[in-house]
C-alpha positions as CSV (number, residue, x, y, z in Angstrom):
1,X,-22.1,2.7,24.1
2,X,-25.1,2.9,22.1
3,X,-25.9,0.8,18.7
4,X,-25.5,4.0,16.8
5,X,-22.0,4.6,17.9
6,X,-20.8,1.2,17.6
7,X,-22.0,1.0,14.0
8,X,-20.4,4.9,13.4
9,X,-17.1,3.3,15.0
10,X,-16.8,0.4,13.1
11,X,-17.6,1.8,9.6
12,X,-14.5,4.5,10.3
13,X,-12.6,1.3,11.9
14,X,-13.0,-0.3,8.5
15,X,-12.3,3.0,6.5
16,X,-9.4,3.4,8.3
17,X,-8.5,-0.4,7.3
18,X,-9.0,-0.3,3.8
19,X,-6.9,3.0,3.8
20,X,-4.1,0.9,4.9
21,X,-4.4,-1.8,2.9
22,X,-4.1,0.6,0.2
23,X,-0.9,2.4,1.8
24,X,0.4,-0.9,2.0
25,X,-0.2,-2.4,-1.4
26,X,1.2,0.9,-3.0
27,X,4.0,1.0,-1.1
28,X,4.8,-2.3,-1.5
29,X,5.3,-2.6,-5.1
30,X,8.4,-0.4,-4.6
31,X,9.7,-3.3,-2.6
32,X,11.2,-0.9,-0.1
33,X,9.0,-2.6,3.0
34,X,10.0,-5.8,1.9
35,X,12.4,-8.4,2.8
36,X,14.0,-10.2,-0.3
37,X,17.1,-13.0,0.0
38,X,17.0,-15.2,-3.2
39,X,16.5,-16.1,-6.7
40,X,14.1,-15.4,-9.4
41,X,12.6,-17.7,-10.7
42,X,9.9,-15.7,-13.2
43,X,9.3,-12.4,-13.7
44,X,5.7,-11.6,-15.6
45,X,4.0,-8.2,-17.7
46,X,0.3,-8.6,-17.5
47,X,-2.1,-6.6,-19.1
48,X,-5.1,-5.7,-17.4
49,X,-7.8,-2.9,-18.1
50,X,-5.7,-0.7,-15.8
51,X,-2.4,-1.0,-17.9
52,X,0.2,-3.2,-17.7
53,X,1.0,-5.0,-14.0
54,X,4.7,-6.7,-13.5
55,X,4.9,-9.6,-11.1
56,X,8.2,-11.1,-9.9
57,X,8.9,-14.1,-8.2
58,X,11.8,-14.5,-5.5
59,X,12.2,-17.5,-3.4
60,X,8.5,-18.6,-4.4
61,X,6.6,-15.8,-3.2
62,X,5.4,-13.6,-6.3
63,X,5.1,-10.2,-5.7
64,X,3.6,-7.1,-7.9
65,X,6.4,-4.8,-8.4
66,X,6.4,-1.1,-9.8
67,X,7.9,-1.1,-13.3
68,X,11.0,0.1,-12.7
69,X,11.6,-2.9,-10.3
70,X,10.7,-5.1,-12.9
71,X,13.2,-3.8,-15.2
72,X,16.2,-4.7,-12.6
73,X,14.7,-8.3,-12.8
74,X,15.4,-11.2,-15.3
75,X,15.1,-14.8,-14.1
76,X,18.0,-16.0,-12.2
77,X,19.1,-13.3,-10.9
78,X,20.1,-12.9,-7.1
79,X,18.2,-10.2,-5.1
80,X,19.0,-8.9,-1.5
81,X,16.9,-6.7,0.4
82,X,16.8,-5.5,3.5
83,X,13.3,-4.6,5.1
84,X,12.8,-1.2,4.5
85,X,16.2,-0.4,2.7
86,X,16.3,1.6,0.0
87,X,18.5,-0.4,-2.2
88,X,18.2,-3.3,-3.7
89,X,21.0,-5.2,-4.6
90,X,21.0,-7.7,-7.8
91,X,23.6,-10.0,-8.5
92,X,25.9,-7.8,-5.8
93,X,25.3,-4.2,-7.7
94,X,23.0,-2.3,-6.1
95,X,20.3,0.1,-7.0
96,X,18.2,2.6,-5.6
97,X,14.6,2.1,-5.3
98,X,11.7,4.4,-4.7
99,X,7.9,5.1,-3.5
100,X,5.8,5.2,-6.9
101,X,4.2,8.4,-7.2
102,X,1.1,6.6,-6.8
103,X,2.5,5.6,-3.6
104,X,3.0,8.9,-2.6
105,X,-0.5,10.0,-3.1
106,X,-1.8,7.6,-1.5
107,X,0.2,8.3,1.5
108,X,-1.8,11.6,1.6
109,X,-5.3,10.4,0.3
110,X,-5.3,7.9,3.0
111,X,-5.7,10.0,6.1
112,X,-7.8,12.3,4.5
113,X,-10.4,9.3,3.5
114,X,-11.0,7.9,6.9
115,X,-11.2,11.9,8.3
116,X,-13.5,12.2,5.6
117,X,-15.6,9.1,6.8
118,X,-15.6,9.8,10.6
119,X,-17.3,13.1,9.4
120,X,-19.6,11.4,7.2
121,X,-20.7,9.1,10.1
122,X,-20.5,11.6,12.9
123,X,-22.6,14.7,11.5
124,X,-24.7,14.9,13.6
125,X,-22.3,15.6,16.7
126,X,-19.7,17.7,14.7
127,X,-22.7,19.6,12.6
128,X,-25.2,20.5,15.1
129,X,-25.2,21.9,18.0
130,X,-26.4,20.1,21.6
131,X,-29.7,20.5,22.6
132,X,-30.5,22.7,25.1
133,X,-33.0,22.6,27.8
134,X,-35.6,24.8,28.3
């Protein structure tokens, strides 16, 4: 494999990387692929430039949460949470949570990033056509 294509794969490797991160971190805040047996122990609003960000903490591992997450949460309470469940049970009443609707956009920007990359860093085989001989 030549240099070129090794650097072509790698930046799309790392688009594709970063576009999961993001799928991830969006999707995690509505705790659905999460695991949660415990307490909590704090619950925090932030205010950043972007707005505000709510943080829970459950068995010692503090989490950013989607708002309405953070409104089912005071200190003390007790959470169960099956890996990608839907519900989330505190204090034994459960509740339905969902993907953000930033979550859900960025289920579809995702793909469309790295395709957009892998054209970016491929032109000239998807653009031109092969030589010829003559």
């Amino acid at each position: 494999m030549r240099s070129r294509d090794a650097a072509a794969a790698l930046l799309v490797a790392g688009a594709a990387l970063f576009a999961g991160v993001g799928v991830w971190s969006t999707s995690a805040r509505s705790t659905i692929p999460l695991t949660w047996h415990g307490a909590v122990t704090a619950t925090d609003a932030r205010a950043e430039d972007a707005g505000d960000v709510d943080f829970v903490t459950v068995g010692g591992d503090e989490v950013h949460v989607d708002p309405p997450v953070a409104a089912l949460l005071h200190p003390g309470d007790r959470v169960d949470k099956a890996r990608w469940s839907r519900t989330l049970r505190v204090n034994g009443v459960p509740h339905d949570v969902s993907y953000s609707r930033e979550a859900r956009r960025m289920r579809v920007l995702a793909p469309l990033l790295v395709i957009a990359a892998a054209i970016l860093v491929y032109p000239r085989r998807l653009w031109r056509r092969a030589p010829t001989r003559s």
